[in-house]
C-alpha positions in Angstrom: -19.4 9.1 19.1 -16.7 8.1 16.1 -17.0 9.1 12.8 -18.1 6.7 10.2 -15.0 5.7 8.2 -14.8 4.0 4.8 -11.6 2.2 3.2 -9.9 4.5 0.1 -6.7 3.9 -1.9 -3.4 6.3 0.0 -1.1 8.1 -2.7 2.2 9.2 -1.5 4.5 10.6 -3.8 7.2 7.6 -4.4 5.4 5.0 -2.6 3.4 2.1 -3.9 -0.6 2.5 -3.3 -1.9 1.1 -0.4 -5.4 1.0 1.8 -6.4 3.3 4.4 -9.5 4.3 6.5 -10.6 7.4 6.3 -14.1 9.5 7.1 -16.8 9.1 5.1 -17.7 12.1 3.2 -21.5 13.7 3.6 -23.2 15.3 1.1 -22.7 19.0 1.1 -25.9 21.4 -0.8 -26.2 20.4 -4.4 -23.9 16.8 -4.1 -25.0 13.7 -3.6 -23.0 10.5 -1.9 -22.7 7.8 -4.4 -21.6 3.9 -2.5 -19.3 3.7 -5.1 -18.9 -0.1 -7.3 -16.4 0.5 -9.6 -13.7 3.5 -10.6 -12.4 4.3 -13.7 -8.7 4.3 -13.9 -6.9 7.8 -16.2 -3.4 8.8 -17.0 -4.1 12.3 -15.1 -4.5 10.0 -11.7 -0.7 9.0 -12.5 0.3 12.7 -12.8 -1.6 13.2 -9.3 0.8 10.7 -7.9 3.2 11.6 -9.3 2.8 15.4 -7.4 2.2 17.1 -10.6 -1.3 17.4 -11.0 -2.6 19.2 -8.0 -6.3 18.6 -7.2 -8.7 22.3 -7.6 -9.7 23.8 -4.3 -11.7 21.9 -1.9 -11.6 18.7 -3.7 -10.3 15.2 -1.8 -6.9 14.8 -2.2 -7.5 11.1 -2.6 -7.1 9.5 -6.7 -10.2 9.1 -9.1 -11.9 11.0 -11.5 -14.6 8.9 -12.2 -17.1 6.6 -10.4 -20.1 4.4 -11.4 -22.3 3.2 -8.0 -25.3 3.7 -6.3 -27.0 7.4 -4.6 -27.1 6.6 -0.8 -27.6 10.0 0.1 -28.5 13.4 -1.4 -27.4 16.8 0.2 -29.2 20.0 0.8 -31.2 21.3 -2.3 -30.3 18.2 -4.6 -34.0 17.6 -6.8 -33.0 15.2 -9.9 -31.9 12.2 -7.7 -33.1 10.0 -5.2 -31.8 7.6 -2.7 -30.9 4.2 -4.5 -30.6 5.3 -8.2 -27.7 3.6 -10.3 -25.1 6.6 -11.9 -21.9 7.0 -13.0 -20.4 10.4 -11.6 -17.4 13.0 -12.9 -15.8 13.7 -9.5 -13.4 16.0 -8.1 -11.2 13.5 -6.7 -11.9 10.6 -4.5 -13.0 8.2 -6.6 -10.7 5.1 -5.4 -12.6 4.6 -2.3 -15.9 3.0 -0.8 -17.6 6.6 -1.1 -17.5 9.6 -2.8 -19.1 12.9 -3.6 -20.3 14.0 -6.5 -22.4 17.4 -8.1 -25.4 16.4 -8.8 -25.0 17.5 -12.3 -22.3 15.6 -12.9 -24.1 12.6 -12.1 -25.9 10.1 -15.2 -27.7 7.3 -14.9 -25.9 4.2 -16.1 -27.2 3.8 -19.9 -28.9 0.3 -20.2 -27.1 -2.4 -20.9 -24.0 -1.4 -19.3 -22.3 -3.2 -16.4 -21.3 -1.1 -12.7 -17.5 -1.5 -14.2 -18.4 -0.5 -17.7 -20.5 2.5 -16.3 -17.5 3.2 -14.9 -15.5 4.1 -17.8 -17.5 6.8 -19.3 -17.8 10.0 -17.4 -14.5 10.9 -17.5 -13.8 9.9 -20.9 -16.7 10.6 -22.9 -17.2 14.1 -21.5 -13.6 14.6 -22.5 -14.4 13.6 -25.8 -17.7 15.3 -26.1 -15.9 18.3 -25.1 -12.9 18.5 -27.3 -14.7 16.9 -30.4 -18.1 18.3 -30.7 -18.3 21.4 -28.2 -15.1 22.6 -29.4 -14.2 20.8 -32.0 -17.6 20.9 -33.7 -16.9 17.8 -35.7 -20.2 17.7 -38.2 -21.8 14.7 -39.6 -19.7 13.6 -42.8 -16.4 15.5 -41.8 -13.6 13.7 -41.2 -11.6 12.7 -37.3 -8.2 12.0 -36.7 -7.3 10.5 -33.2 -4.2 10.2 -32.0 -3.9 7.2 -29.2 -6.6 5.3 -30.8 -7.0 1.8 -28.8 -6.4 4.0 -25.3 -9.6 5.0 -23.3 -10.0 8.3 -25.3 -9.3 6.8 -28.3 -11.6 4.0 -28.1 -14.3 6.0 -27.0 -14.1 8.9 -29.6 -13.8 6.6 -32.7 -17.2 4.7 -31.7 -19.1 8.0 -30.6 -17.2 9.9 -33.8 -18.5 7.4 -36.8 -22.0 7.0 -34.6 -22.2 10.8 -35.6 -21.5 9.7 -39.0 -18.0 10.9 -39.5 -15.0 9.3 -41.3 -12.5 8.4 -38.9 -9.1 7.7 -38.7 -6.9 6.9 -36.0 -2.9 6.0 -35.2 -1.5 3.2 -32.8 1.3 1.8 -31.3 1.0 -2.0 -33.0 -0.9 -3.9 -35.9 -2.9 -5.3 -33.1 -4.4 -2.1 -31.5 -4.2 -0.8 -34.9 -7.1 -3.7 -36.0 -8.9 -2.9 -33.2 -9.7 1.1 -34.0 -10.5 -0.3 -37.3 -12.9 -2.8 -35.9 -14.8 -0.2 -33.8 -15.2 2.0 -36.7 -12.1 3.2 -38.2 -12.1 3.5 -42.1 -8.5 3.2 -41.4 -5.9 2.4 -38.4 -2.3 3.5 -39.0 0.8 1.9 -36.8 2.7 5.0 -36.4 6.1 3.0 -35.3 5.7 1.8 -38.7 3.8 4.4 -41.1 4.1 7.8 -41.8 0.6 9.3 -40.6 1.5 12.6 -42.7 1.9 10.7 -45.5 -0.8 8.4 -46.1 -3.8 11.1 -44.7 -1.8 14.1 -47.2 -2.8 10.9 -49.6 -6.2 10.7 -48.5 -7.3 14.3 -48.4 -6.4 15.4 -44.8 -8.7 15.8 -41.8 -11.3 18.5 -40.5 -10.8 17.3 -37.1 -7.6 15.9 -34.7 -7.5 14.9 -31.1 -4.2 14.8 -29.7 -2.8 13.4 -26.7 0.6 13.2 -28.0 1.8 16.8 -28.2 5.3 18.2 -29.6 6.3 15.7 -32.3 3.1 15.5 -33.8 2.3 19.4 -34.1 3.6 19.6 -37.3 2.6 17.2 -39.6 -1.1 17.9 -38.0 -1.0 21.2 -39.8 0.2 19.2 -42.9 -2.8 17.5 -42.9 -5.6 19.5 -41.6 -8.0 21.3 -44.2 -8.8 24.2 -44.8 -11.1 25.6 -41.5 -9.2 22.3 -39.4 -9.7 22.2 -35.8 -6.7 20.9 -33.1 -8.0 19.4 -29.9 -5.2 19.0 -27.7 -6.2 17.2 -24.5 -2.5 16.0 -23.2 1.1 16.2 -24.3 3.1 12.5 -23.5 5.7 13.5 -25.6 6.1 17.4 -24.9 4.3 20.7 -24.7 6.5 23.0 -25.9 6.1 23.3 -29.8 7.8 25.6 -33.1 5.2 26.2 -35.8 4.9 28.5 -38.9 1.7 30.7 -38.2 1.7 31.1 -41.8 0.4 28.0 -42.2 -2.2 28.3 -40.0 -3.5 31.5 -41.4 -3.1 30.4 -44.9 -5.5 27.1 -43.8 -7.8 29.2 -41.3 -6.9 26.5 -38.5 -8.1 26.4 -34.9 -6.1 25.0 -32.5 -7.8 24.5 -28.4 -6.8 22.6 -26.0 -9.1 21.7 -22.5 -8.7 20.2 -19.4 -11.5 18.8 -18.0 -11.3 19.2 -13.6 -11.3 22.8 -13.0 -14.2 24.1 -15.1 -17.1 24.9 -13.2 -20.0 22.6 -12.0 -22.3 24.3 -14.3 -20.0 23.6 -16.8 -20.1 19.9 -16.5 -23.5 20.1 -15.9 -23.9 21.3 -19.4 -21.3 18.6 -20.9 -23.1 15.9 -19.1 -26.5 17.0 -20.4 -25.5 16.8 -23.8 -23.9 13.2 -23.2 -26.8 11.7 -21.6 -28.9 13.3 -24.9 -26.6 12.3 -28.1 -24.6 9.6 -26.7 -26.2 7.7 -24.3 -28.9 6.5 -27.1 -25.9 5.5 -29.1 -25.4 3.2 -26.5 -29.0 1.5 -25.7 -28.4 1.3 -29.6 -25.4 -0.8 -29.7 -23.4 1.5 -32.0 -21.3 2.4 -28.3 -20.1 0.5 -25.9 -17.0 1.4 -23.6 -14.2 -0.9 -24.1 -13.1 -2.7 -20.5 -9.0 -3.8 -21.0 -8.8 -4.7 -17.4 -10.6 -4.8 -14.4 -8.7 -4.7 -10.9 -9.8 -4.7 -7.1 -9.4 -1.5 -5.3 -6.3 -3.3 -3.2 -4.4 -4.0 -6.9 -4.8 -0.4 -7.2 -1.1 -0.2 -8.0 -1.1 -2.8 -10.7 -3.8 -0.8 -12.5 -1.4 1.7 -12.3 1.4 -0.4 -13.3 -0.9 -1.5 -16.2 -1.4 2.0 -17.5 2.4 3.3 -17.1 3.0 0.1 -19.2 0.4 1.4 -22.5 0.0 -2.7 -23.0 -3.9 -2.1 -22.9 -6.6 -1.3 -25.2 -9.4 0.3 -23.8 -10.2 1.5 -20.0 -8.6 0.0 -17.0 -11.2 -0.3 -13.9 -11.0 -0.5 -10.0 -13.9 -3.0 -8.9 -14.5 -1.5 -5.3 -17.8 -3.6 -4.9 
């Protein structure tokens, strides 16, 4: 008897992303199958491609971090989810394809109003955000937020979730445009860094309790400049370097943290966790309306590479999403 297959996005290093059948995956104890409608679309997926980013033991070497579908099947031991339920999932890997596995924990429900491609959007980026900013960040109400990237995915995200809380936040960008848009979803204030001096005008305003940077090396320094006293550094990526020269004086002198995270090899208990505290603070924010993910551009799962194209290009605001349907 043949396998049941399912159609997936192929990634080979130096070649352009193409479709390809594959076996559909089963639920294993403690995972559930989610028919998957839309994928979220991340930079670390581009690394992956790229041969850089390995995926953690036993996950699908296919792309895709995150998925937003229906529960067709539960595995072995799996009590919070049913057959048919609507959820948006953190995966291993696999996401760019019909089918894909997920913990059960690291499974949500789609928050009311939100569309399958919206949906989409969140788990990857709002637990990334939830982790960095609050868990480890511990950004309070009435502190203040400084994110770096601020019309991309994260950047989008954190801002809305970040003044919900009811902190002050600022954020840089790469154009006046993107720059009106942070302010718009709840920046006090948006500064074009091609343009501006970021040092300069937050030294002005007082500094910053909190920064989430993407950006890396050439930014390490003036975030010191402009963190408080007791400032936290939340690194999440480095675009533009990892290796960095500091003076630890300075960070004794100011009492500053500096952590950085990624997100796909912690444990499923530790997602679990993040995930619980997302569907509990943030998910109300949404049925709200003070949070809604920002869609820049939806593709089909065949224009898989143009979403990646799309993303290599940083002429988006927001997330980019796979429509598998």
């Amino acid at each position: 008897m043949s396998k049941p297959m399912m159609t997936a996005v192929k990634s080979v290093v130096g070649q352009a992303l193409t479709l390809h059948e594959i076996e559909k995956p089963s639920p294993g104890p403690g995972q559930v199958l989610i028919r998957v409608r839309a994928a979220g679309v991340n930079r670390p997926d581009l690394v992956q491609r790229a041969g850089k980013y390995p995926p953690p033991p036993g996950a699908p070497d296919t792309l895709g971090l995150e998925v937003a579908g229906d529960i067709e099947a539960v595995g072995p031991g799996v009590t919070r989810w049913k057959s048919g339920e609507k959820v948006c999932a953190l995966v291993p890997g696999g996401g760019y394809a019909q089918y894909a596995l997920a913990h059960e924990g690291s499974a949500m429900p789609i928050p009311n109003p939100l569309s399958y491609e919206e949906a989409a959007g969140l788990p990857e980026t709002v637990l990334t955000v939830w982790n960095n900013v609050f868990e480890m960040g511990k950004l309070k109400p009435g502190e203040t937020l400084l994110i770096h990237g601020g019309a991309s995915g994260i950047g989008t995200t954190a801002i809305q979730i970040a003044k919900a809380w009811g902190a002050t936040v600022y954020a840089t960008a790469g154009t006046d445009e993107k720059c009106r848009l942070c302010e718009k979803l709840g920046a006090t204030r948006a500064i074009n860094y091609k343009t501006e001096d970021f040092e300069a005008v937050l030294r002005d305003a007082g500094g910053v309790d909190v920064i989430l940077d993407m950006v890396g090396r050439p930014y390490f320094d003036k975030n010191l400049t402009i963190l408080k006293d007791l400032g936290r550094l939340c690194y999440i990526a480095f675009l533009h370097g990892s290796k960095i020269e500091g003076d630890l004086l300075r960070l004794m002198m100011k009492r500053i943290s500096i952590m950085g995270s990624t997100l796909r090899i912690r444990t499923d208990d530790y997602k679990a966790m993040l995930a619980q505290g997302v569907v509990e603070n943030v998910w109300p924010m949404i049925k709200d309306g003070r949070f809604r993910p920002l869609v820049s551009g939806t593709f089909t799962l065949a224009e898989a590479d143009a979403a990646h194209a799309k993303m290599e290009s940083s002429d988006h605001a927001g997330k980019i999403i796979l429509q598998v349907g």
